[in-house]
C-alpha positions in Angstrom: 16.5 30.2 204.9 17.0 27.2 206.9 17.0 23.5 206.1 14.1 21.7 207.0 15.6 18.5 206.9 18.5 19.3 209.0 15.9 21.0 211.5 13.5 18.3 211.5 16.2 16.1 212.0 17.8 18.0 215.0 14.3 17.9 216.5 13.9 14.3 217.0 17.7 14.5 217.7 16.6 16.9 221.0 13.3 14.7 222.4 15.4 11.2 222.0 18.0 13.3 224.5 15.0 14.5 226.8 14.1 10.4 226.4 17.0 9.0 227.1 17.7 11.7 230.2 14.0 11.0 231.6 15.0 7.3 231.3 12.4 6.5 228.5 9.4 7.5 227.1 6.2 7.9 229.0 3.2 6.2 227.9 -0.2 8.3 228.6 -2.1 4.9 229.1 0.3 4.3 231.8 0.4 7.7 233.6 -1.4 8.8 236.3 -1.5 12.3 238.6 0.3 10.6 241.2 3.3 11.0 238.8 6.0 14.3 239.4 4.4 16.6 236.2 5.5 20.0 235.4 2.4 22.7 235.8 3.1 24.0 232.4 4.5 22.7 228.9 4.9 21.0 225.7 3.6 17.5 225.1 4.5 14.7 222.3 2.1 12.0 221.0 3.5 9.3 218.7 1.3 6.9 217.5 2.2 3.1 216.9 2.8 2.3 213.7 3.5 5.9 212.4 7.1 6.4 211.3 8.8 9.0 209.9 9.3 8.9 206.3 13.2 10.4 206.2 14.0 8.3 209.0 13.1 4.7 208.6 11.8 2.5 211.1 12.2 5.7 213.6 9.1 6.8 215.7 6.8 10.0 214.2 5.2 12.9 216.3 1.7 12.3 215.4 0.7 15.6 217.7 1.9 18.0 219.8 0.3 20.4 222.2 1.0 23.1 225.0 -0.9 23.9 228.0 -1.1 26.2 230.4 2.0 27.9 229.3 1.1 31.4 231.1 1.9 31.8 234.8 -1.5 32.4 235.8 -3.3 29.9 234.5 -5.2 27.4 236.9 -5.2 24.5 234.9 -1.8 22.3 235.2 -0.3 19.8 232.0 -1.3 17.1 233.5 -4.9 17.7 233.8 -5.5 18.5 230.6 -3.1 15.4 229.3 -5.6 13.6 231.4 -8.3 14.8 229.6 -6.9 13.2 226.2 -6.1 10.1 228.3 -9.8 9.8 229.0 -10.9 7.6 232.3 -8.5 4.2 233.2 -10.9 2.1 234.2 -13.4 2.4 230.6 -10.6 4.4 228.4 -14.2 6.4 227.6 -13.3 10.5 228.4 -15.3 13.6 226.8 -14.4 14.1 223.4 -15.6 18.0 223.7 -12.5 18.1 226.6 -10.2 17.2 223.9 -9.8 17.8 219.8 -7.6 15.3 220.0 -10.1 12.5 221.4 -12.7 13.8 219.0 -10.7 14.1 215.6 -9.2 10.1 216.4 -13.3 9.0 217.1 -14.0 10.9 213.8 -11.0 9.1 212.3 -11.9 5.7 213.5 -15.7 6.7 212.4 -14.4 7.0 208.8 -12.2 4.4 209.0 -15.1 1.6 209.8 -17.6 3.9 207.5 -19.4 4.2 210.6 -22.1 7.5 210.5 -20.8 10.7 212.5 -23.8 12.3 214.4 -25.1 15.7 213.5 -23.7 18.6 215.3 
């Protein structure tokens, strides 16, 4: 059995190494498909504000996702990032292109006790 703790510990121990070797964090607002992007792999969100409860004042993965992580696939990471990034210019994207976009409208929704349309 191993400790969770210690695991989750050794996790954020491992992407504040993969920050500090890509010289900082990336911020999706700021990111573009001009940038050098992998075709394939794993992605971090953190969220402002969210911090992790064991590790004060420390940073929290609010969500993590994977795409395109088979050889064939024709998509590539950063279209689909691009896709939670919505459009630059508005910040307005399809929230059917991404669960993420759609659960942080419903979120918000709650949040201002706005009504959620029928689906």
């Amino acid at each position: 059995m191993t400790d969770r703790l210690a695991d989750t510990a050794r996790f954020y121990e491992l992407l504040a190494d993969l920050e500090a070797r890509l010289g900082g964090a990336r911020v999706l607002a700021d990111c573009s498909g001009r940038m050098n992007w992998p075709e394939r792999g794993v992605y971090f969100f953190f969220e402002p504000g969210e911090a992790r409860a064991s590790a004060e004042g420390r940073r929290r993965v609010a969500r993590v996702g994977t795409h395109a992580l088979i050889a064939k696939s024709q998509s590539t990471l950063w279209r689909r990032l691009s896709q939670h990034r919505g459009v630059a210019s508005t910040g307005g994207g399809n929230h059917r292109g991404s669960i993420f976009r759609l659960l942080v409208g419903i979120a918000l929704a709650h949040r201002d006790r706005l009504a959620l349309p029928a689906t």
